[in-house]
C-alpha positions in Angstrom: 77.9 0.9 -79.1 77.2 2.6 -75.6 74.2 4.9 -77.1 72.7 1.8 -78.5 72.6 -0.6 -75.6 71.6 2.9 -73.4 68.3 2.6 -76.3 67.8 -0.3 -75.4 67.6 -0.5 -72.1 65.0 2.4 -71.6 63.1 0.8 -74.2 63.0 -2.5 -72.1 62.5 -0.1 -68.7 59.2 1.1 -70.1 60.5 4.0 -72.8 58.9 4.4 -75.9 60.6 5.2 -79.2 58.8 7.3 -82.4 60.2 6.5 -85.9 58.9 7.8 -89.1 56.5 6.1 -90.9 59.2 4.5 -93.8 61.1 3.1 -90.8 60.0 -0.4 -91.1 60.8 -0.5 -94.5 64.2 0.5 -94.4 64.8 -2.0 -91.4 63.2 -4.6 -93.2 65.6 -3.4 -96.6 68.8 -3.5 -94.7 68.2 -7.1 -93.5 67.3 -8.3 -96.7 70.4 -6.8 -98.1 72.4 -8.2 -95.2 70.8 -12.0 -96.1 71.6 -11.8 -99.5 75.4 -10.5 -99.1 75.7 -13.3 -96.6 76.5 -10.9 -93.9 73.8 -12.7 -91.3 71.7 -15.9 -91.8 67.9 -16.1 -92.6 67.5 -17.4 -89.4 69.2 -13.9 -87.3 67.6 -11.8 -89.6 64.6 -13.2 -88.0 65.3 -13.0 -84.4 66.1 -9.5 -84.9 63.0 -9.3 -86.7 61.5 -10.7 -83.9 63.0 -8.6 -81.1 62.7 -5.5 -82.7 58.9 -6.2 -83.1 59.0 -6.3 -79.4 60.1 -3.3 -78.5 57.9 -0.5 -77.8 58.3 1.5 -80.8 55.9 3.7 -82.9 55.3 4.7 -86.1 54.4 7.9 -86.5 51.4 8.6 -89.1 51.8 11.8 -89.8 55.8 11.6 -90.6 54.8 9.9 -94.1 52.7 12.9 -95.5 55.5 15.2 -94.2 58.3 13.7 -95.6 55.9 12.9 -99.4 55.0 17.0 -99.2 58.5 18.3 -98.4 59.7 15.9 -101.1 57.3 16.4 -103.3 58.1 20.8 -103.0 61.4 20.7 -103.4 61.6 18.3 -106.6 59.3 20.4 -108.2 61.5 23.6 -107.5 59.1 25.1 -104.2 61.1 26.5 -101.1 58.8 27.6 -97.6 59.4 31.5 -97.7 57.2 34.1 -96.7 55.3 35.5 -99.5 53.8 32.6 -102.1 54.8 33.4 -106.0 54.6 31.3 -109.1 55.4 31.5 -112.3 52.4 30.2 -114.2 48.7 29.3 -113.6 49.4 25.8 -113.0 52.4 26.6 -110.4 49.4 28.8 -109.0 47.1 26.1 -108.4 49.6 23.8 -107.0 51.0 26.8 -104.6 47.6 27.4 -103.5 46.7 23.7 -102.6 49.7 22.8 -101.1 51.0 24.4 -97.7 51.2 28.2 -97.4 54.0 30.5 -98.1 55.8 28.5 -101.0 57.7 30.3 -103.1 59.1 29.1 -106.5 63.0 28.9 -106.6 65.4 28.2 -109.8 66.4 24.6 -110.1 70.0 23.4 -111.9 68.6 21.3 -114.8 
């Protein structure tokens, strides 16, 4: 893929890339699943492994408590809006301790 090999390239010329903080997980998932459906050996999983390790690429803290708040809000029914409004005391004391401006929405159950 052009893009890809464009990637790479500035990352070996000095560039620097930021990936969320489950990144390494999901890279390490996909090459497990790769392994065990024969698709590569052991042995290229771990040169990739390897080479990827060697790139300049950096996790980025803060993406991990994003991604668990946001997740987190919208399971439970919250949406950002501009006025906060619950339905109960103990929606009010999560509304209130989470970020600002949440406001309950209806969930499908």
């Amino acid at each position: 893929m052009p893009w890809t090999d464009a990637l790479l390239a500035d990352l070996r010329a000095g560039g620097e890339a930021i990936v969320p903080a489950h990144w390494p997980a999901e890279v390490a998932n996909a090459l497990l699943i790769a392994v065990r459906r024969g698709r590569i050996s052991r042995e290229t999983a771990n040169r990739f492994f390897l080479d990827l390790r060697a790139l300049p690429i950096r996790v980025d803290p803060e993406s991990s408590e994003r991604v668990a708040t946001v997740t987190a809000f919208v399971t439970v029914g919250f949406s950002f809006d501009d006025e906060p409004t619950v339905n109960s005391q103990d929606e009010l004391a999560v509304a209130t301790s989470g970020p600002q401006n949440l406001r309950r929405r209806s969930v499908p159950t």
